[in-house]
C-alpha positions in Angstrom: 7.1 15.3 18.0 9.4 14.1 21.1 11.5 12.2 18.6 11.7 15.1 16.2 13.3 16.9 18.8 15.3 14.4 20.3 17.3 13.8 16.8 17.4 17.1 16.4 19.4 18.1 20.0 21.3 14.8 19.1 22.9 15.6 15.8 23.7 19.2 17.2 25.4 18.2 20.4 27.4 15.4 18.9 28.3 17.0 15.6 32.1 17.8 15.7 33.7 20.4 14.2 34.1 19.6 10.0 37.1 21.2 7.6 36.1 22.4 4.4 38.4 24.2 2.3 39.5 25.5 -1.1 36.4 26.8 -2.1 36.1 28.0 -5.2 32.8 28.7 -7.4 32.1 29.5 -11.5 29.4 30.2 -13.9 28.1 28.4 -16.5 25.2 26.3 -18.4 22.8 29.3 -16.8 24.1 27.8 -12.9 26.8 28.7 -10.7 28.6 25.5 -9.5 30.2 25.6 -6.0 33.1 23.2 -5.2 34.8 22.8 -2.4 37.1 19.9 -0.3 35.9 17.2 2.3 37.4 16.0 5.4 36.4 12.8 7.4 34.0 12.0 8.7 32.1 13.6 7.0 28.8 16.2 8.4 25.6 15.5 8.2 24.6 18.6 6.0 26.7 21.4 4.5 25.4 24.8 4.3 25.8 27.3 1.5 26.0 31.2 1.9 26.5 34.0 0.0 27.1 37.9 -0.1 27.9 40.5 -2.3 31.2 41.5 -0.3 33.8 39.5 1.7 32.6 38.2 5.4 34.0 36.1 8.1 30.6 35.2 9.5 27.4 33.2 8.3 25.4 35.5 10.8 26.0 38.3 8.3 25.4 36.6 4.5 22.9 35.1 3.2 22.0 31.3 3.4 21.2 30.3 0.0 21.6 26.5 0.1 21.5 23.4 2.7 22.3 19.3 1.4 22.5 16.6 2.8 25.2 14.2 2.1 23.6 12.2 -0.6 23.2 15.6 -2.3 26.3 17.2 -2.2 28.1 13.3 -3.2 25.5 11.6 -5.9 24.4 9.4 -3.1 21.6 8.3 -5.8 24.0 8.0 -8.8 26.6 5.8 -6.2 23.9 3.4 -5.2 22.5 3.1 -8.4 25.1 3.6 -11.1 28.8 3.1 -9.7 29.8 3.7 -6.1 32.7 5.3 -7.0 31.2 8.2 -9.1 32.0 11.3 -8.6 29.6 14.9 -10.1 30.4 15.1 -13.7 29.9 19.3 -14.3 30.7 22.2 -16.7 33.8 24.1 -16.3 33.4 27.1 -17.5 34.9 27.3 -20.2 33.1 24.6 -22.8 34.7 21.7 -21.1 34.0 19.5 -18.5 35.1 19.5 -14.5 35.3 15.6 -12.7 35.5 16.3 -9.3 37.5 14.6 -6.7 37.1 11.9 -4.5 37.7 14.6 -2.0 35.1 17.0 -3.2 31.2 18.2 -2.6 29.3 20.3 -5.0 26.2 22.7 -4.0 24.7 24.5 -7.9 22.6 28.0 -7.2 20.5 29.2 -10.3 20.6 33.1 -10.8 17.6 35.4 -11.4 19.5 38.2 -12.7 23.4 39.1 -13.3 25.7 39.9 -10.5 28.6 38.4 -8.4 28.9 37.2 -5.0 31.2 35.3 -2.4 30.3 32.2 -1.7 31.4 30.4 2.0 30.5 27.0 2.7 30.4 25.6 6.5 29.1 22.6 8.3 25.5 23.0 10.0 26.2 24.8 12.9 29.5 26.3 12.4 29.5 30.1 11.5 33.2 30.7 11.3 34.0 32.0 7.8 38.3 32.5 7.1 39.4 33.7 3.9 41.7 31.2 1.9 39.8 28.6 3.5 35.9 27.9 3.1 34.8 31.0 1.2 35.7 31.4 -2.3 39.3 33.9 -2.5 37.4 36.4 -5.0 34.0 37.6 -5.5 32.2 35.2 -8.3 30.5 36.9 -11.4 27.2 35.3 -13.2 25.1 35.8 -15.9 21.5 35.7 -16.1 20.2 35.3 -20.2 17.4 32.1 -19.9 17.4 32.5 -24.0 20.6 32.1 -25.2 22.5 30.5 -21.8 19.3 28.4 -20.2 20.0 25.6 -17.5 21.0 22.4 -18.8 21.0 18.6 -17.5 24.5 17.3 -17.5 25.9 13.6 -17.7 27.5 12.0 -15.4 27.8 8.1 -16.7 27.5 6.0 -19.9 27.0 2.8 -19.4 25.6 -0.8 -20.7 22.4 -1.9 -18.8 23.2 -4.4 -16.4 20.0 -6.2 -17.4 20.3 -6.3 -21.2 23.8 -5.4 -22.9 21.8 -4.7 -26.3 21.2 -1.3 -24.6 23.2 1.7 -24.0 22.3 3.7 -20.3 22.6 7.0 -19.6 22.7 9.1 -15.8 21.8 12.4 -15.6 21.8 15.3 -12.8 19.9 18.1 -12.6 19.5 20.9 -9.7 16.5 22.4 -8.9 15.8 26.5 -8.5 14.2 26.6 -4.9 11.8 29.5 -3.6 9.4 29.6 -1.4 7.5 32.0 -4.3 7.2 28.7 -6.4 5.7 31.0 -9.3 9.0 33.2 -9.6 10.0 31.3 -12.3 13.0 31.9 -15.1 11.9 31.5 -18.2 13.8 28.5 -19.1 13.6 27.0 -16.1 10.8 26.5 -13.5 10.7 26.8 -9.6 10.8 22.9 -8.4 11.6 22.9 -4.6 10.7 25.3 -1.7 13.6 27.5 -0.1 14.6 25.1 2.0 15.4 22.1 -1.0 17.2 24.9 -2.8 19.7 23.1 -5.2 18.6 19.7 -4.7 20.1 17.1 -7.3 17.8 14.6 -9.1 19.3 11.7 -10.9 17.4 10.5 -14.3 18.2 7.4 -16.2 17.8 6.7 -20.3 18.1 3.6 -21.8 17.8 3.4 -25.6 18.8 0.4 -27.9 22.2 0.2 -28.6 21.3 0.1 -32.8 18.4 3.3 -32.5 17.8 5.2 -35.3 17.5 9.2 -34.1 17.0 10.6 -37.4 13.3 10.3 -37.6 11.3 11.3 -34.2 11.2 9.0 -31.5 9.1 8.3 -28.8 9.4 8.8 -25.0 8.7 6.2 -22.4 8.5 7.4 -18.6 9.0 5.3 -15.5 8.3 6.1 -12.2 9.5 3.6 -9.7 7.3 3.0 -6.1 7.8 3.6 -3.0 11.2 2.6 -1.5 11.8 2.1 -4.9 14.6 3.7 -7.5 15.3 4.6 -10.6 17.4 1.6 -11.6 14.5 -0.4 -11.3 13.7 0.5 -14.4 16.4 0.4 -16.9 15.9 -1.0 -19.9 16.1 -5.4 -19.6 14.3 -5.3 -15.9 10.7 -6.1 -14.8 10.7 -8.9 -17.5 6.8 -9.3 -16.2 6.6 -5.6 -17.6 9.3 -5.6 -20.6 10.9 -2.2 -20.1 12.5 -2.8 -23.6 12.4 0.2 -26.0 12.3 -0.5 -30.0 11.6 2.3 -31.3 12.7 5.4 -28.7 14.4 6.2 -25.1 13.2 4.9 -22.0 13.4 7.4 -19.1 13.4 6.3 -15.5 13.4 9.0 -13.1 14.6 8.9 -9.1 12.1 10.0 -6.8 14.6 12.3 -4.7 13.9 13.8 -1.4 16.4 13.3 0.8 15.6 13.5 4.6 17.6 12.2 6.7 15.6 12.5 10.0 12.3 10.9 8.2 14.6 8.3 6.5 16.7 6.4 9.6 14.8 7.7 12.2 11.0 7.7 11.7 10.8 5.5 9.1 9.4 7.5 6.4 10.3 7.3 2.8 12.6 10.3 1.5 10.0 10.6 -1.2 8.2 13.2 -3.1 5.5 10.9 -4.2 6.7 12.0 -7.9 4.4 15.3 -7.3 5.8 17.7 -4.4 5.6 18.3 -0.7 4.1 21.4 1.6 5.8 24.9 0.8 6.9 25.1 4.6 8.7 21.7 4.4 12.0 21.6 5.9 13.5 18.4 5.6 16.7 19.4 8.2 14.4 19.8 11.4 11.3 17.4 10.4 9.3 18.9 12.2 5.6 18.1 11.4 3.1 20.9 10.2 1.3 23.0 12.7 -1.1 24.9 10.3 -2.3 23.6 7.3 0.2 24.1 4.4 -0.1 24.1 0.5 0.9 20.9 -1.3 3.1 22.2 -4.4 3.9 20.0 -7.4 7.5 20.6 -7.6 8.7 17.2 -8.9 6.0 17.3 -11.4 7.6 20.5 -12.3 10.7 18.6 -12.8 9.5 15.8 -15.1 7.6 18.0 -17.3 10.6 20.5 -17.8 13.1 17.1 -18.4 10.9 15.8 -20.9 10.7 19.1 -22.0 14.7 19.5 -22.0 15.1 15.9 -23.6 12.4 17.1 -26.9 15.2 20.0 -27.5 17.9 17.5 -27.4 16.8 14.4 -28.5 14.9 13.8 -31.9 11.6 13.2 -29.5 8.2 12.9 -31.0 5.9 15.7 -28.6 3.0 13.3 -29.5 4.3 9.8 -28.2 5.3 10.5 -24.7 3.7 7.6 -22.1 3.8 7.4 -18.6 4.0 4.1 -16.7 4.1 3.8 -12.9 3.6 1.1 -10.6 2.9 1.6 -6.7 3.6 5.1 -5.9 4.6 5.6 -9.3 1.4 4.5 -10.6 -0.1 7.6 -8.4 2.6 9.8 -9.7 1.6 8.8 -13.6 -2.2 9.3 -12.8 -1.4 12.8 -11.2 1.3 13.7 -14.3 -1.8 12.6 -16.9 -4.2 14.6 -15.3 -2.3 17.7 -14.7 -0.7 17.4 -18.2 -3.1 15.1 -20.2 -2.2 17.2 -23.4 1.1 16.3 -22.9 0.9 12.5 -22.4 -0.4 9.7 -25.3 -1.3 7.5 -22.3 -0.7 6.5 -18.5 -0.1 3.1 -17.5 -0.5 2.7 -13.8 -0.3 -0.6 -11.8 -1.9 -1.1 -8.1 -3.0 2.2 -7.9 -4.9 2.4 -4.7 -6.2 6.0 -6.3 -6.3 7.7 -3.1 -3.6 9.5 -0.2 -2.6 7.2 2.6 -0.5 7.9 6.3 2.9 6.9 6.4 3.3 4.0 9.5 4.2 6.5 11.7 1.9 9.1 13.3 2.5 12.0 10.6 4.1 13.0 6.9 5.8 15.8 7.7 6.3 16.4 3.7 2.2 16.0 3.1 0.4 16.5 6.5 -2.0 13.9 8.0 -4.2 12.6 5.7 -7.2 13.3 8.0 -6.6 17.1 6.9 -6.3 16.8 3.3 -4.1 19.6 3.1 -4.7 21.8 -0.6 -2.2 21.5 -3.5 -1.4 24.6 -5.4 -3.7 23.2 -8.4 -7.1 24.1 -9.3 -9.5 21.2 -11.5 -11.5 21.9 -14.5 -14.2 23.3 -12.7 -11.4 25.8 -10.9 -12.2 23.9 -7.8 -9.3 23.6 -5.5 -7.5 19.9 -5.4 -6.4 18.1 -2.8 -3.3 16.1 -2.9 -5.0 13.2 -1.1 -7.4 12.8 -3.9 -5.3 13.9 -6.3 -4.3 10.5 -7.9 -8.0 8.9 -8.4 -10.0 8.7 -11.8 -12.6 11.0 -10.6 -11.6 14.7 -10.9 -9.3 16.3 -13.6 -6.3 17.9 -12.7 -6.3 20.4 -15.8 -8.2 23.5 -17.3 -8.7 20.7 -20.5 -11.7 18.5 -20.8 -10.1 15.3 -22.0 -7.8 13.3 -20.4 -5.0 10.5 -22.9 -5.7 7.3 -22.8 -5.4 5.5 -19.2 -4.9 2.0 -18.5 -5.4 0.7 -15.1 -4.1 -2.6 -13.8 -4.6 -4.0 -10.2 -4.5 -6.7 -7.9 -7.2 -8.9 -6.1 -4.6 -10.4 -3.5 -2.8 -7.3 -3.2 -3.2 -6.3 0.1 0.3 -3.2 0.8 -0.6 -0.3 2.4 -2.8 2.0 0.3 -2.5 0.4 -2.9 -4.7 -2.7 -1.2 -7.2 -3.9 -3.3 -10.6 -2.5 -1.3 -14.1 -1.0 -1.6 -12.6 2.2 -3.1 -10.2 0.6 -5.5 -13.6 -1.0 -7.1 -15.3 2.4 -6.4 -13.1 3.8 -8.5 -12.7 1.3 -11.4 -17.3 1.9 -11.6 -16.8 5.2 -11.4 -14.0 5.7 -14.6 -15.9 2.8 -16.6 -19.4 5.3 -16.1 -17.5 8.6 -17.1 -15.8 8.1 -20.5 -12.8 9.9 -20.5 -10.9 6.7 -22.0 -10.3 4.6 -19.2 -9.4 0.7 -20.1 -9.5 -1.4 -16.5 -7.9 -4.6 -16.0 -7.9 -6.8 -12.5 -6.8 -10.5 -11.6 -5.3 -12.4 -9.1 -1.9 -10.3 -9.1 -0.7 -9.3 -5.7 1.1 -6.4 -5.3 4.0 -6.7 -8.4 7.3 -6.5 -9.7 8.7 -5.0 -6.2 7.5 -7.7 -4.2 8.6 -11.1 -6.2 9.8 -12.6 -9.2 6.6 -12.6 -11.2 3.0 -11.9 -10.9 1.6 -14.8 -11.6 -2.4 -14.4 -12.6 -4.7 -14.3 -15.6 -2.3 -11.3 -17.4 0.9 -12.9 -16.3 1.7 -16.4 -16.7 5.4 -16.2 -16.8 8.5 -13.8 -18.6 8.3 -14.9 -22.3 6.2 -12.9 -24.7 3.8 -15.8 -25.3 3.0 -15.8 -21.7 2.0 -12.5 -21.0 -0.1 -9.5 -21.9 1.6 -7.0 -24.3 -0.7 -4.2 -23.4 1.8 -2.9 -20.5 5.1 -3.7 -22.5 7.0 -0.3 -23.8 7.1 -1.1 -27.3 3.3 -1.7 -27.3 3.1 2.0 -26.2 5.7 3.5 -28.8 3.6 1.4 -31.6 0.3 2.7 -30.5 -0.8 5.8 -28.7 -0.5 9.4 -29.8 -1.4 12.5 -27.7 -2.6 14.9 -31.1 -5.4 12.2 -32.6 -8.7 11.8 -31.2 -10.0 8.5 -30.4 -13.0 6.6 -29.4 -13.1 6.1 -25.5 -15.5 3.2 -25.1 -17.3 3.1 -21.6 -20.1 1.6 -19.3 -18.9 -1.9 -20.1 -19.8 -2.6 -16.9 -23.6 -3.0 -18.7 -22.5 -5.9 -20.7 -23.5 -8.6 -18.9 -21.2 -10.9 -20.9 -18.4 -8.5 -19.3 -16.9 -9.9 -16.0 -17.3 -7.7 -12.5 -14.5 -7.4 -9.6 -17.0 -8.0 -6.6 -17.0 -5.1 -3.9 -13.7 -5.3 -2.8 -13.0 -7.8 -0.8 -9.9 -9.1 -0.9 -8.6 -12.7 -2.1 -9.6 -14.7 -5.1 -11.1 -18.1 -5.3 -13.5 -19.2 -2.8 -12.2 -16.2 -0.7 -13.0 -13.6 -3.6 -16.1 -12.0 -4.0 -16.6 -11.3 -7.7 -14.6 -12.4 -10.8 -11.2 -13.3 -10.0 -9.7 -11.6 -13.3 -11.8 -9.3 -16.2 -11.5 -6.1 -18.0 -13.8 -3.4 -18.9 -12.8 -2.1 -22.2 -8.9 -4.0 -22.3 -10.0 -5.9 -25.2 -11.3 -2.6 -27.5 -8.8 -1.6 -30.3 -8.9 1.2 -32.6 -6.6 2.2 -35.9 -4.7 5.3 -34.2 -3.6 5.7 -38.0 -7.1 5.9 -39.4 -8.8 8.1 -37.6 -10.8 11.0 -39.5 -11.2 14.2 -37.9 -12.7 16.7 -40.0 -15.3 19.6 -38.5 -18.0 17.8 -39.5 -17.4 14.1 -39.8 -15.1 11.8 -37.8 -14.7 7.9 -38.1 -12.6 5.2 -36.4 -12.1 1.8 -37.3 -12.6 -0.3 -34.1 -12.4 -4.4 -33.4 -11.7 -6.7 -30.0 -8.5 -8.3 -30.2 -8.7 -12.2 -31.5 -5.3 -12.7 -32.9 -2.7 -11.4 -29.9 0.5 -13.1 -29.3 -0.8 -14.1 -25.6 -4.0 -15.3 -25.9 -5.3 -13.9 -22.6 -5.1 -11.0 -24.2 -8.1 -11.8 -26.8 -11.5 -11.3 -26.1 -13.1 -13.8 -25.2 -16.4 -13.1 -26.4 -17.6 -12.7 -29.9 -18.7 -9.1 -29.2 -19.0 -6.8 -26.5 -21.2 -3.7 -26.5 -20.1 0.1 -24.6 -20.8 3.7 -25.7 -18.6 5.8 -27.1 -17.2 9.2 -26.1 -15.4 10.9 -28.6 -12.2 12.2 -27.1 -9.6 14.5 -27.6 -11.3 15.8 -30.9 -9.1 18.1 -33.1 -11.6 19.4 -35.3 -15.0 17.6 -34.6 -16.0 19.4 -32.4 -19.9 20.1 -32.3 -21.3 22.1 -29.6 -23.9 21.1 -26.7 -27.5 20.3 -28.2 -26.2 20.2 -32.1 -27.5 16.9 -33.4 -25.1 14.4 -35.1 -25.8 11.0 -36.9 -23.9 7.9 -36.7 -24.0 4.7 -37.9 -21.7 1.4 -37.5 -20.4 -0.2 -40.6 -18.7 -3.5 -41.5 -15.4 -2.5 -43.0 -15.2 -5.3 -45.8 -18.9 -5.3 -46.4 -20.1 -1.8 -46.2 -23.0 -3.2 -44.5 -24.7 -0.6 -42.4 -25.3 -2.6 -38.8 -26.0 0.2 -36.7 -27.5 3.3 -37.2 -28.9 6.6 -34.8 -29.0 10.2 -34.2 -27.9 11.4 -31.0 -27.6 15.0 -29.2 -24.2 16.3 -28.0 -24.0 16.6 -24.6 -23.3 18.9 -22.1 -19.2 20.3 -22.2 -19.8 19.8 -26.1 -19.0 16.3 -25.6 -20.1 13.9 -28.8 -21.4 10.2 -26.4 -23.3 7.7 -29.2 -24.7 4.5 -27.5 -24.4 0.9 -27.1 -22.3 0.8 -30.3 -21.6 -3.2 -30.5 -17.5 -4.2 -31.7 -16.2 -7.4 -32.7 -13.5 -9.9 -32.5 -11.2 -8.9 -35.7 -11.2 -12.4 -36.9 -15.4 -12.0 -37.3 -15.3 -8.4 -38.8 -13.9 -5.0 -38.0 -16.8 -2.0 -37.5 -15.8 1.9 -38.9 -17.7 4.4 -36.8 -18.8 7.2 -38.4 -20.2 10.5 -36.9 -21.2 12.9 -38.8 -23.4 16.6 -38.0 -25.5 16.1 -41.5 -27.4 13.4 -42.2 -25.3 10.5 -43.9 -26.8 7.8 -46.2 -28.6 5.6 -44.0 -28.8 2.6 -46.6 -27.4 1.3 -49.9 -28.8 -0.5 -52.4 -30.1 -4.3 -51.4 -29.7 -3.1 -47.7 -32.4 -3.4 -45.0 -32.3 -0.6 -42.3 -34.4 1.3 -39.3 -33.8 4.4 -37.0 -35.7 4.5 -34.3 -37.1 7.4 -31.7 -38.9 7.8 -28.6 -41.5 10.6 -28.0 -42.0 12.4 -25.4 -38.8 12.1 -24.0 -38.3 12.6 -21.3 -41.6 11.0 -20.6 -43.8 9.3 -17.7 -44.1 6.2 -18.9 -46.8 6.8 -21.5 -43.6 7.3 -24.5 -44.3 5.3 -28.1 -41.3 4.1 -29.8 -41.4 4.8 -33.6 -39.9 2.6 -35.9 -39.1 3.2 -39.0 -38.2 0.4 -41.4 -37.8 0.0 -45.2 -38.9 -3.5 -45.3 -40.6 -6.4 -43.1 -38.6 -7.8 -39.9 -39.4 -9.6 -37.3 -37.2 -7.9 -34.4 -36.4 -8.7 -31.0 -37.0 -5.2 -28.7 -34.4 -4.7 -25.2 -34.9 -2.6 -23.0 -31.0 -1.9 -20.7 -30.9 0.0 -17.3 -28.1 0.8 -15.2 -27.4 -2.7 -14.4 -28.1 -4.7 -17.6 -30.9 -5.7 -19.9 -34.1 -5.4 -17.8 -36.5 -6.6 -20.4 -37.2 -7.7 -24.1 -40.2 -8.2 -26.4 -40.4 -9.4 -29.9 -42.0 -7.6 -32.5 -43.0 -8.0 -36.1 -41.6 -4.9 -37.9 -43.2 -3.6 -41.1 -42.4 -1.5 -44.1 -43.2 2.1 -43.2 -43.6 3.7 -39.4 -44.3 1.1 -36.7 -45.7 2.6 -33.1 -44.7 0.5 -30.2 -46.1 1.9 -26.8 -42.7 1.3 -24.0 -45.1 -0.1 -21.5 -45.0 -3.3 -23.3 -41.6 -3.4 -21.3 -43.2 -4.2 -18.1 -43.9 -1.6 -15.0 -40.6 0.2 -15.2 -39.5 2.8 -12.7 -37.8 6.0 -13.6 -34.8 6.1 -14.8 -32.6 6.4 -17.4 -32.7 3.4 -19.8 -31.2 2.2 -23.4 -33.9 0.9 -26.0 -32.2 -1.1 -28.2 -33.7 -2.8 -31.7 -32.0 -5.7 -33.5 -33.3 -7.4 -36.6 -31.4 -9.3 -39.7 -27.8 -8.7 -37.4 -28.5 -4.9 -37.6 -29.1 -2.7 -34.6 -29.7 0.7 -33.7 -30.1 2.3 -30.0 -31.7 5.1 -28.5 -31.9 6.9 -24.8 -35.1 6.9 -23.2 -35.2 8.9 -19.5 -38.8 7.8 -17.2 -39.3 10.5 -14.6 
């Protein structure tokens, strides 16, 4: 708090006095764009105020706007882009207004028509003179959201300095700042406090220089980590990632929050974590929080309404939009996909640590102390209130909708920065997404912590940069080719169970003989599904699923001949059977039409559709089509064994008699799965007819919940058994 203060008296004893003049100020693109001229050196911040009449002092208008001098210069577009670039802005009058090397720029969005004078002065000065920093005649605006809304404007076109076969593209937008952050236009949402009122963002796009806009494209969005920027990733960089669109636009955004006390002084990033900060943030005075204080998602705000912006300008397809992140971007794509997991086909998110950390220093002034776990302005599913520092983990949703897209986790063993480190709750929460089945596909290895930190990661995904050397499962043009956000798809989980499956240990750091666990594995990274042959019909759906065997890398196929997980049925569009109905399923070679599984099974609470220990293949063995259907489907065809099992009672004590049913003689092998595997088997001779098999030929068993599974003539079929 001393230092706060310190800086603070500092800056405002040594500040000298700062000349601004010839300001002037117009309308247009739903903004009103304030310009005005520089002397050296230049201040720290420039403040902003307005009133409906002419005055000669700040002490009697209103202050409608602060910036810092990365904001009122592109300090982001310079650093990044070219560092002699200047804001590229509407005139007025259809055209477009470069301003001078000379010249600073503050943009106010209007809530309703009027006109006011608008004086700009350095921090601390008060002084207003007419003909000099206050514009010579009152300014008149607009306010029509539908037919003028607020736009994003271009500054630079460029090649990508890290592969000239694509084009690059900067963008500025300024945000509408209030401290009511749901007094929204309606083209145009609230995305800072008061205080960040008119704070530029810079946005990159990088498309291929040959792309074909008249069909719908996808989206791609980047979010860079901590210290990081948005050039990071331009289209041609991360070559362990290959950020290289085929099909659509990549989209890198820059976390902005400029601050210049936390920045050179305490050593805190000027970041918004790409979701917010507090509502009584003021980044001029850092001072920390003395109450607790709500969290807002402002930059989340700002991503949605971009993409948003970019689907009425660009040919985007709504349905293939994927978020990547890596670092504190990979906590800003888990928070984006589970606030807007409609919105999203999937979320790619490497070294997540899943959880809120403390800056080095003593307190974030932007978040509060972790130790407080101050609220954001977001409710869960259950209406429960969230909490930012839990508000990037795999355990609680985000949204009023029950499924979450597609999420794809990669992390480090040896990856041991800050809070992304590789620990107890990093493995917590890989167990606890593989047991829920919202569609969750984990990978881990001996990666440290990534792209940010050295040339390559070097581990079981990784080998080196060319395609043959490396998984495709994180590349962009795997996303375009792939996910969707309006089809339903099978979200296989509780791999964990498969004891062919490898595990990550407990979290200790390290690999080798300094690892505890399996150096690299996945739960569920092999699965693949047809996104293009999915049925959804209201009362039948079907997938066609393998494991990958024929991938370009050959890490990436499964190295096991199958692999068996249940099966959640997510993001349904019309199968959608409620809690208790009854469906039937069965498991089907696609080139056979041999029936290999087959069960009935009971939808679950929150209407969701879960059918058991359904066992997939390597693609090069067969490919399986899943069918679920709520009336009973033909359980056999002709010169076809088959057998459904049930368990009754159940729930039950122990005293429970599996029935069999068979249409011909088998001799079968019984399992019997719990929580951490198979516990025991028996082997049975099966006969035409019904078979009674009393469960306590298992063993002594204690209560739980288990999975009996049956398996005879390479055809299996499994059914839930609880003990109480």
């Amino acid at each position: 708090m001393i230092k706060y203060l310190l800086v603070s008296i500092l800056l405002v004893i040594t500040s000298p006095l700062f000349a601004q003049s010839n300001v002037r100020a117009w309308y247009a693109d739903g903004q009103i764009w304030v310009v005005w001229e520089t002397s050296s050196p230049l201040p720290e911040t420039y403040a902003v105020y307005a009133k409906p009449t002419l005055f000669t002092s700040t002490d009697n208008a209103t202050l409608v706007g602060r910036l810092f001098k990365e904001e009122y210069g592109p300090g982001a577009l310079r650093e990044q882009v070219d560092s002699s670039a200047t804001y590229r802005i509407p005139n007025g009058n259809g055209g477009i207004y470069q301003l001078a090397d000379n010249e600073a720029l503050f943009v106010a969005t209007p809530h309703q028509a009027g006109a006011l004078f608008f004086a700009v002065v350095a921090w601390g000065e008060t002084a207003v003179t007419p003909g000099i920093n206050i514009t010579p005649t009152v300014v008149s605006f607009q306010y029509d959201p539908a037919n003028d809304p607020v736009e994003c404007h271009l500054q630079k076109a460029f090649i990508s300095p890290f592969n000239t076969n694509y084009l690059c593209f900067a963008y500025y937008m300024w945000a509408d700042g209030r401290q009511n952050q749901w007094e929204n236009r309606p083209d145009f949402p609230v995305m800072a406090n008061a205080a960040k009122n008119g704070m530029p963002s810079l946005f990159l796009i990088s498309a291929p220089e040959d792309l074909d806009t008249t069909q719908a494209i996808p989206l791609t969005v980047w979010l860079h980590g901590g210290g990081g920027t948005a050039r990071q990733s331009l289209a041609g960089s991360r070559l362990d990632i290959h950020l290289n669109p085929q099909k659509g636009i990549l989209l890198a955004h820059n976390d902005d929050l400029f601050g210049k006390l936390l920045t050179y002084y305490s050593g805190f990033e000027s970041v918004s974590k790409h979701f917010g900060w507090r509502k009584n943030y003021d980044p001029f005075t850092g001072d920390p929080p003395v109450a607790v204080d709500t969290i807002v998602n402002y930059t989340q705000r700002r991503y949605l309404w971009i993409d948003q912006w970019l689907m009425r300008h660009f040919n985007i397809d709504h349905t293939r939009i994927n978020i990547n992140g890596h670092s504190m971007g990979s906590r800003g794509a888990t928070m984006m996909a589970k606030v807007f997991p409609n919105h999203y086909a999937s979320a790619t998110v490497l070294n997540n640590g899943f959880q809120d950390d403390d800056p080095p220093a003593l307190i974030d002034v932007a978040f509060g102390p972790t130790a407080l776990s101050f609220p954001t302005n977001l409710t869960g599913y259950d209406n429960q209130t969230i909490h930012f520092s839990t508000a990037m983990n795999l355990e609680f949703r985000l949204s009023s909708s029950r499924d979450l897209p597609l999420i794809r986790s990669f992390h480090g063993k040896n990856d041991i920065v800050g809070g992304n480190e590789w620990d107890a709750y990093v493995v917590g929460q890989y167990r606890t997404a593989d047991s829920l089945g919202w569609g969750a596909q984990l990978y881990w290895s001996e990666r440290s912590h990534g792209p940010d930190t050295g040339p390559d990661y070097d581990d079981h995904w990784i080998n080196g940069n060319a395609a043959t050397e490396q998984t495709v499962v994180d590349d962009v043009a795997y996303e375009e080719n792939n996910f969707r956000s309006d089809v339903s798809f099978p979200a296989f989980f509780n791999h964990r169970l498969d004891l062919q499956n490898n595990d990550p240990g407990d979290g200790t750091p390290g690999t080798g003989a300094a690892g505890v666990g399996d150096d690299w594995g996945s739960w569920g990274g092999y699965h693949r599904w047809d996104w293009n042959n999915i049925t959804d019909q209201s009362g039948y759906w079907s997938s066609v699923a393998w494991l990958e065997s024929d991938a370009v890398f050959d890490n990436d196929n499964c190295p096991h001949d199958s692999l068996t997980a249940d099966l959640a049925i997510r993001k349904p569009q019309l199968f959608k059977p409620v809690t208790g109905t009854t469906v039937h399923w069965r498991v089907i070679d696609v080139f056979t039409n041999q029936i290999l599984q087959t069960g009935m099974a009971t939808v679950q609470e929150d209407d969701l559709t879960v059918i058991p220990q359904v066992k997939v293949f390597k693609n090069d063995t067969r490919k399986v089509r899943i069918e679920v259907s709520t009336q009973p489907v033909a359980a056999t065809e002709a010169g076809r064994s088959f057998f459904e099992i049930t368990v009754s009672p159940n729930p039950s004590t122990g005293a429970s008699v599996l029935t069999v049913y068979s249409e011909k003689a088998h001799k079968a092998t019984l399992r019997l799965f719990g929580m951490t595997g198979m516990i025991s088997f028996v082997e049975k001779q099966i006969y035409p007819g019904e078979n009674r098999i009393q469960l306590t030929d298992f063993g002594q068993i204690p209560a739980g919940f288990y999975l009996v599974e049956i398996e005879a003539e390479r055809q299996r079929t499994v059914v839930r058994w609880v003990k109480i």
